[in-house]
Backbone atoms as SQL, in Angstrom:
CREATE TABLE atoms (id INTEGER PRIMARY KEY, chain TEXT, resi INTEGER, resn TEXT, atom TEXT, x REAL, y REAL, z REAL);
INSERT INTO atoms VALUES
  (1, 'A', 1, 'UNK', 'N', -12.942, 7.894, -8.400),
  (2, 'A', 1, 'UNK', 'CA', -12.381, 8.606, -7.271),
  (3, 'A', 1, 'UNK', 'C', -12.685, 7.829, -5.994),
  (4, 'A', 2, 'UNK', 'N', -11.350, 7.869, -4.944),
  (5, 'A', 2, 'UNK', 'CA', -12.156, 7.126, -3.801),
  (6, 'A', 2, 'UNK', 'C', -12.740, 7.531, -2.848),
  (7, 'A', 3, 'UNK', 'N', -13.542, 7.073, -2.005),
  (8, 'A', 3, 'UNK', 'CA', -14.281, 7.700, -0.554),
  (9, 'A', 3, 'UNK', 'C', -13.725, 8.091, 0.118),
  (10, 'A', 4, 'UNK', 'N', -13.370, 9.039, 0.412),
  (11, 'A', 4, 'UNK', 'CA', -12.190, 9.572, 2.001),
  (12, 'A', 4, 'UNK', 'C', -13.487, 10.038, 2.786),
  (13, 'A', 5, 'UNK', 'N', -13.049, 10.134, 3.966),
  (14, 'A', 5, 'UNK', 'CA', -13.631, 10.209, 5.315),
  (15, 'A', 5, 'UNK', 'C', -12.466, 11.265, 6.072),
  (16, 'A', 6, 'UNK', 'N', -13.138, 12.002, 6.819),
  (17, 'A', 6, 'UNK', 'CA', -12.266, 12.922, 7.732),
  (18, 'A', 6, 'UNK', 'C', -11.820, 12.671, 9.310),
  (19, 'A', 7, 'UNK', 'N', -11.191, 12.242, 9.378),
  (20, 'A', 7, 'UNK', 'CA', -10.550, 12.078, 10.923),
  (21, 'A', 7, 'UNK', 'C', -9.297, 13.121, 11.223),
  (22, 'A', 8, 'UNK', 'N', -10.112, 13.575, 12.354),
  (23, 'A', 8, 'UNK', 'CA', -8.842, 14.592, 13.326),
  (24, 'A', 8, 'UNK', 'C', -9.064, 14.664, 14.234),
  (25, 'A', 9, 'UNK', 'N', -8.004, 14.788, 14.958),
  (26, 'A', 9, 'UNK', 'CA', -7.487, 14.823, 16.181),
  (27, 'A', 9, 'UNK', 'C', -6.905, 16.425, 16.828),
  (28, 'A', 10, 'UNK', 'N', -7.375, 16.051, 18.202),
  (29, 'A', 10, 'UNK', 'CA', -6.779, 17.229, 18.928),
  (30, 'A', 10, 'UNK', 'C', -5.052, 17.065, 19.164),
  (31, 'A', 11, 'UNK', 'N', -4.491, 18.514, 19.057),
  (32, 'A', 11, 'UNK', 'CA', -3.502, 18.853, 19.589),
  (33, 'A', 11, 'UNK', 'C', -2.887, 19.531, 20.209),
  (34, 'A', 12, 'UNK', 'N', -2.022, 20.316, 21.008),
  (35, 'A', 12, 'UNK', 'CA', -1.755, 21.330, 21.759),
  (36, 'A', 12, 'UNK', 'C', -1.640, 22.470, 21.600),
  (37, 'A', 13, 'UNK', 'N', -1.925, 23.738, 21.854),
  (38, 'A', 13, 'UNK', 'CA', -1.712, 24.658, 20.932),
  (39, 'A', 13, 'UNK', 'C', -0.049, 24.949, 20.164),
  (40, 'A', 14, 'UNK', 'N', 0.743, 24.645, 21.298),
  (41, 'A', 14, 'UNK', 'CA', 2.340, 24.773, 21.154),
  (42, 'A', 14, 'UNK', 'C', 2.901, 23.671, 19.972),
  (43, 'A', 15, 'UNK', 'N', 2.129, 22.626, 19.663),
  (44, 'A', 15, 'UNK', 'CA', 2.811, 21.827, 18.712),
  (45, 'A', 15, 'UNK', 'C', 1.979, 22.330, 17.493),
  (46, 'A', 16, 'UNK', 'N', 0.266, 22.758, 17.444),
  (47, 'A', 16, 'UNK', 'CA', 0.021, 23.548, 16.219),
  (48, 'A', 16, 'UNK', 'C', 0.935, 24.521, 15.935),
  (49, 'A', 17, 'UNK', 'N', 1.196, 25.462, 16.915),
  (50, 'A', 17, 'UNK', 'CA', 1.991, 27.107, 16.536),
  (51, 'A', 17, 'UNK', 'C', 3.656, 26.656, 15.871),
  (52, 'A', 18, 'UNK', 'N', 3.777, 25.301, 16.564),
  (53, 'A', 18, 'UNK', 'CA', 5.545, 24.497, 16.087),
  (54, 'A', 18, 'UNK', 'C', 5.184, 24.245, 14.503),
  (55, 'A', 19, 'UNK', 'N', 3.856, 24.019, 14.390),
  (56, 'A', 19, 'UNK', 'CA', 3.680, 22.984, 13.135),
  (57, 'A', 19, 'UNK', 'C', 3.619, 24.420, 12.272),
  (58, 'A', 20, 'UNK', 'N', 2.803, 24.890, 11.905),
  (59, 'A', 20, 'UNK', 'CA', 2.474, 26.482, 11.458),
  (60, 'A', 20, 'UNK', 'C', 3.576, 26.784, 10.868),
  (61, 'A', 21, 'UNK', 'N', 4.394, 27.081, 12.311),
  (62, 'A', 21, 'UNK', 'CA', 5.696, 28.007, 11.985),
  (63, 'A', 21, 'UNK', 'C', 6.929, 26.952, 11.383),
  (64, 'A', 22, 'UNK', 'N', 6.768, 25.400, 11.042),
  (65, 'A', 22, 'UNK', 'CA', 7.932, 24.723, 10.593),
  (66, 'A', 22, 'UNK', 'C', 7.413, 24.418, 8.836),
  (67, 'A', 23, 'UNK', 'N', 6.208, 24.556, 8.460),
  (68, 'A', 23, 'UNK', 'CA', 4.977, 24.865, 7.092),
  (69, 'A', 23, 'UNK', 'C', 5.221, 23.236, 7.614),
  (70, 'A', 24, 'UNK', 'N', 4.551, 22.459, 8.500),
  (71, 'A', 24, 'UNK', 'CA', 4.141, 20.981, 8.361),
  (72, 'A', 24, 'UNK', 'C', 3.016, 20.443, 8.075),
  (73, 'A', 25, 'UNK', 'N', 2.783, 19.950, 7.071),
  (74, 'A', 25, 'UNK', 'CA', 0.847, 19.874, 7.085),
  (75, 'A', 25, 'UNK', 'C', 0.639, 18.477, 7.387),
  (76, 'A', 26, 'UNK', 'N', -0.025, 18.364, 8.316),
  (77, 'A', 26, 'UNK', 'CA', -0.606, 17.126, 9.575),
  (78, 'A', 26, 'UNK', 'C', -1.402, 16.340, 8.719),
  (79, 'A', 27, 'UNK', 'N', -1.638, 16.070, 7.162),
  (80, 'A', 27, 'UNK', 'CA', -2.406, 15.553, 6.743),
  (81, 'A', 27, 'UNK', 'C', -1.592, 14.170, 6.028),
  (82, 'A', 28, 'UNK', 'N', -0.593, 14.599, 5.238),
  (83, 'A', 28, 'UNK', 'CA', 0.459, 13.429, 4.878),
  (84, 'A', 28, 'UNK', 'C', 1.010, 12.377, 5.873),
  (85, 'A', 29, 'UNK', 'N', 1.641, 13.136, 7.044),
  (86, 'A', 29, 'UNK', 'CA', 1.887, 12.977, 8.062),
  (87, 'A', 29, 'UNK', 'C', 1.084, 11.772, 8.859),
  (88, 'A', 30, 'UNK', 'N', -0.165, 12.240, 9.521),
  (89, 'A', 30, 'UNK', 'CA', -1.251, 11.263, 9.903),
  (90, 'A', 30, 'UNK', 'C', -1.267, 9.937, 8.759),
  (91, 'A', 31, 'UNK', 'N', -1.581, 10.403, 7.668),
  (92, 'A', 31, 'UNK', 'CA', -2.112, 9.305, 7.129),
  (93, 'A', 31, 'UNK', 'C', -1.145, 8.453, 6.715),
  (94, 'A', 32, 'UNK', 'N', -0.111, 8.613, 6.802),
  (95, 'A', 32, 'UNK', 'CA', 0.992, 7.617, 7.107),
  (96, 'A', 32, 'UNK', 'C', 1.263, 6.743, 8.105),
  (97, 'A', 33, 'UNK', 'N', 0.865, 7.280, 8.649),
  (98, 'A', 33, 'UNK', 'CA', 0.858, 7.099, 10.750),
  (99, 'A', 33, 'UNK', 'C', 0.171, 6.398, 10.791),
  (100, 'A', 34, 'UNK', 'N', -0.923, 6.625, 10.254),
  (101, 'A', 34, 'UNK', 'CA', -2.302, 5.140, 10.520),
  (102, 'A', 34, 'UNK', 'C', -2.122, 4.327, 9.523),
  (103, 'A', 35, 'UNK', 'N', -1.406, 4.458, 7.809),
  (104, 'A', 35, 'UNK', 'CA', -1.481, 3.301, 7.454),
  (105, 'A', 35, 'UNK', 'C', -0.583, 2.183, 7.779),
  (106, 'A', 36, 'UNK', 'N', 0.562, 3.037, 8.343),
  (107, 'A', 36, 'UNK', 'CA', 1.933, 2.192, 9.312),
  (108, 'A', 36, 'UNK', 'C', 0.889, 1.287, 10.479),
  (109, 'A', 37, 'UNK', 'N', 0.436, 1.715, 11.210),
  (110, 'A', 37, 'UNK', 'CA', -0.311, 1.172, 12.431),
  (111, 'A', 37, 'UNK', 'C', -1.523, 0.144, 11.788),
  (112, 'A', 38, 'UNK', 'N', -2.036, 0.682, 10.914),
  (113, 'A', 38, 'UNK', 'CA', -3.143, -0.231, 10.868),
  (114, 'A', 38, 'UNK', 'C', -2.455, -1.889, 9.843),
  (115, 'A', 39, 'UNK', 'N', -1.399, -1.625, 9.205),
  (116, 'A', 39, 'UNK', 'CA', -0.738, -2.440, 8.544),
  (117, 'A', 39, 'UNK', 'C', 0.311, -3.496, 9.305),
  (118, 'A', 40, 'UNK', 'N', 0.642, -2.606, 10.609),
  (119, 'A', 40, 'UNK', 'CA', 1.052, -3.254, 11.572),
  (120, 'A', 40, 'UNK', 'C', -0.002, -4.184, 12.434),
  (121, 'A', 41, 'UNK', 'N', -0.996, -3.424, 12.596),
  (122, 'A', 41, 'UNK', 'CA', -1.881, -4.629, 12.978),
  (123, 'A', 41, 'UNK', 'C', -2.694, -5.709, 12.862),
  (124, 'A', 42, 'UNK', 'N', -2.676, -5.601, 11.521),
  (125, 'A', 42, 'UNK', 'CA', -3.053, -6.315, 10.719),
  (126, 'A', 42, 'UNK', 'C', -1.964, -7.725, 10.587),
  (127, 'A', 43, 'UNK', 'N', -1.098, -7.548, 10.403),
  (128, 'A', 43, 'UNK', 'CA', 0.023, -8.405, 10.575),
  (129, 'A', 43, 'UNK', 'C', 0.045, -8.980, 12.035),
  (130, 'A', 44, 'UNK', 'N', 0.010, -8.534, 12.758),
  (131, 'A', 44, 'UNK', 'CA', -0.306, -8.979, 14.243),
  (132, 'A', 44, 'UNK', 'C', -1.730, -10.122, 14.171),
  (133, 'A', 45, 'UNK', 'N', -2.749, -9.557, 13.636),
  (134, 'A', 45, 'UNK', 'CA', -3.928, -10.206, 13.663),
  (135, 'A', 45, 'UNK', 'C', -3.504, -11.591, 12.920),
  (136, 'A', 46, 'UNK', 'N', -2.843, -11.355, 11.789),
  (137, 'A', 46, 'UNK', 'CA', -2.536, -12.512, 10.946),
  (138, 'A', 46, 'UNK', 'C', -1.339, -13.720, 11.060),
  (139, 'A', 47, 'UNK', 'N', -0.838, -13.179, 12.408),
  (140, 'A', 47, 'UNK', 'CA', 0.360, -14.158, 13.087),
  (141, 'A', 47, 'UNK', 'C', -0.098, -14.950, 14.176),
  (142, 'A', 48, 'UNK', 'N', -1.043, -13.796, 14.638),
  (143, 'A', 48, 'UNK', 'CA', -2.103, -15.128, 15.516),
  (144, 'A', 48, 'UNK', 'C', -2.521, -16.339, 15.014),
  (145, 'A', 49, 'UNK', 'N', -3.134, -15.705, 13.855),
  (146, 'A', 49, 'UNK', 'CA', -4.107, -16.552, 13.561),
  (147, 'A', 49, 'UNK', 'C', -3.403, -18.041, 12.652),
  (148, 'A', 50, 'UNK', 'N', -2.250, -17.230, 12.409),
  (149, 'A', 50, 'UNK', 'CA', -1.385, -18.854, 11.927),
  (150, 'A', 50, 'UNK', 'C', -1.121, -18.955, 12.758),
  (151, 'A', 51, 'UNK', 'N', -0.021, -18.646, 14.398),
  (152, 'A', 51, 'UNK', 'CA', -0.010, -19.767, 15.130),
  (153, 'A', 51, 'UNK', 'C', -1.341, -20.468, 15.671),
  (154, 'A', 52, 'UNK', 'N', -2.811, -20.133, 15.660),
  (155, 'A', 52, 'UNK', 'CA', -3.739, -20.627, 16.263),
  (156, 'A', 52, 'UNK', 'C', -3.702, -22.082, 14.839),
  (157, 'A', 53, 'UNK', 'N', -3.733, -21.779, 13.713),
  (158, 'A', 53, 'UNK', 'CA', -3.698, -22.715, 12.759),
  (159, 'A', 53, 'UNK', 'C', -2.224, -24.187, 12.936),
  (160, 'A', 54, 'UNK', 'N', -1.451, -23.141, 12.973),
  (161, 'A', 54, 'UNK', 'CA', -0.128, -24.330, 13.264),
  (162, 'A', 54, 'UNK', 'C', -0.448, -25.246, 14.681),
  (163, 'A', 55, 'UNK', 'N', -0.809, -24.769, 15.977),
  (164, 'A', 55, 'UNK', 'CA', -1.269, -25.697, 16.468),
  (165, 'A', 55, 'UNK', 'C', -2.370, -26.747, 16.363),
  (166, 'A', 56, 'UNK', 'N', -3.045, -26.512, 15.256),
  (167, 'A', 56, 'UNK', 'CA', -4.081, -27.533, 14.640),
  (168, 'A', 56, 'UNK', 'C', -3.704, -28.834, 13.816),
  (169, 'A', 57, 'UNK', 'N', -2.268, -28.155, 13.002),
  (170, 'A', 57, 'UNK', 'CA', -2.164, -28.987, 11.902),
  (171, 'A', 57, 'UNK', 'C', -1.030, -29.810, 12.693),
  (172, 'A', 58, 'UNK', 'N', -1.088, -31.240, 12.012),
  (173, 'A', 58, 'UNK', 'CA', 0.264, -32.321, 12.194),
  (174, 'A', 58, 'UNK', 'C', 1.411, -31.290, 12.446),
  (175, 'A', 59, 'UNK', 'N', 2.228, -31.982, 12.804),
  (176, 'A', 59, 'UNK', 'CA', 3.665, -31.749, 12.404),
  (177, 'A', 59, 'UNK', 'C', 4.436, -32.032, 10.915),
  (178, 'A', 60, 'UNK', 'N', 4.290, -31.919, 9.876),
  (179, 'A', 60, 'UNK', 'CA', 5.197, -32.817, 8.906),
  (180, 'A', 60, 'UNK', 'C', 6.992, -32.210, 8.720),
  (181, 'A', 61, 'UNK', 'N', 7.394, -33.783, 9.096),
  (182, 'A', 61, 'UNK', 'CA', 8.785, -33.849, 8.346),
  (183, 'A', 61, 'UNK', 'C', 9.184, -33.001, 7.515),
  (184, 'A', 62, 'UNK', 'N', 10.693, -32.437, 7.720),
  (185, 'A', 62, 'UNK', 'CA', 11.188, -31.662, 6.319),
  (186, 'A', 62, 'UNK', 'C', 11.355, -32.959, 5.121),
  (187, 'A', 63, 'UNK', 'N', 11.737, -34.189, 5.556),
  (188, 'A', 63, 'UNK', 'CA', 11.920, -35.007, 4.094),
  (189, 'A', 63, 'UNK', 'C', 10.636, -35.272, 3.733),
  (190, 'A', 64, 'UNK', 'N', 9.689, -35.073, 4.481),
  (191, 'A', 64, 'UNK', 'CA', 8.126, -35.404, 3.572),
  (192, 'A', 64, 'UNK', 'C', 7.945, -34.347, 2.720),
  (193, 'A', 65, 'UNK', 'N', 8.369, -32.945, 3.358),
  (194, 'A', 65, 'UNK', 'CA', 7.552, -31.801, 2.403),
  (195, 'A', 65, 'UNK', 'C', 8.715, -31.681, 1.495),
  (196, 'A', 66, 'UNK', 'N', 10.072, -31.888, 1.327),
  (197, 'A', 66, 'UNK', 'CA', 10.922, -32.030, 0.410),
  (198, 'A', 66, 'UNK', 'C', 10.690, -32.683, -0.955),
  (199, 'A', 67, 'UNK', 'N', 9.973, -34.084, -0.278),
  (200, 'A', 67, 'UNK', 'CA', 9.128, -34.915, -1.270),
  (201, 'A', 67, 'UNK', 'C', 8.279, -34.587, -2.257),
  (202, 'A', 68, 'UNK', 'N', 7.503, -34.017, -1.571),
  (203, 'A', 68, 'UNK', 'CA', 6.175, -33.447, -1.963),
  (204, 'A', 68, 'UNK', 'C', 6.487, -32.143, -2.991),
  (205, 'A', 69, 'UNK', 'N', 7.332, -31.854, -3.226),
  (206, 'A', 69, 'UNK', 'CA', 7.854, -30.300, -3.726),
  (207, 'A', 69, 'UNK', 'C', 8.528, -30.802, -4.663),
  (208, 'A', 70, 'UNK', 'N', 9.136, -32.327, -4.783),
  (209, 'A', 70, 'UNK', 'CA', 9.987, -32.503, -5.943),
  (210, 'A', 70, 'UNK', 'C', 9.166, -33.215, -6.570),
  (211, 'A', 71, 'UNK', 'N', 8.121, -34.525, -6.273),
  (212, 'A', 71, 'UNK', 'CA', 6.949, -34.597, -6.800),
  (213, 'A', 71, 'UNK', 'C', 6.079, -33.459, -7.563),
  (214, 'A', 72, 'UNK', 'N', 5.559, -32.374, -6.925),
  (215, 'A', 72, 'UNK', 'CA', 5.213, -31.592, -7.531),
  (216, 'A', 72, 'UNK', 'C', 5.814, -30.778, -8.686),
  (217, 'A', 73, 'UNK', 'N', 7.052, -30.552, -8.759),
  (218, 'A', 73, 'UNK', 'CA', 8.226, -30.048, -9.712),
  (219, 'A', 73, 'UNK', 'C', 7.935, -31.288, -11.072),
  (220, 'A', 74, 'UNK', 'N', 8.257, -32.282, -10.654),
  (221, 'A', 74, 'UNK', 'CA', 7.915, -33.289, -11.919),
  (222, 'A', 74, 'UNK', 'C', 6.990, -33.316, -12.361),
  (223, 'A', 75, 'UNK', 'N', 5.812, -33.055, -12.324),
  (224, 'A', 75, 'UNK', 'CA', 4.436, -32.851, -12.950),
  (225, 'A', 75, 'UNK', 'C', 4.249, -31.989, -13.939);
């Protein structure tokens, strides 16, 4: 079984009494919400960090890495 942890948040009374009265339960909901966001940022973190990498590395040619891929195919 896995570890869950409880996180909640405040809300207004008018969007609880909306939620109540529409049967919405804030629990599916949220945790969608954060795995959208945290998956989004994560991707953010990881686009940095290749362009911080791409400005490190050479430049190579498309006919070098073309090379290198049909070389590798023959092996």
């Amino acid at each position: 079984m896995s570890d869950y942890v409880v996180v909640a948040t405040k809300v207004p009374r008018r969007l609880k009494d909306l939620m109540d009265e529409l049967g919405i339960k804030p629990s599916p909901i949220m945790r969608k919400a954060l795995e959208e966001e945290v998956r989004r940022r994560l991707l953010e973190k990881l686009e940095r960090r290749a362009l911080k990498l791409r400005e490190k590395l050479p430049e190579i040619p498309d006919e070098e890495i073309a090379e290198l891929i049909r070389e590798d195919r023959e092996r």
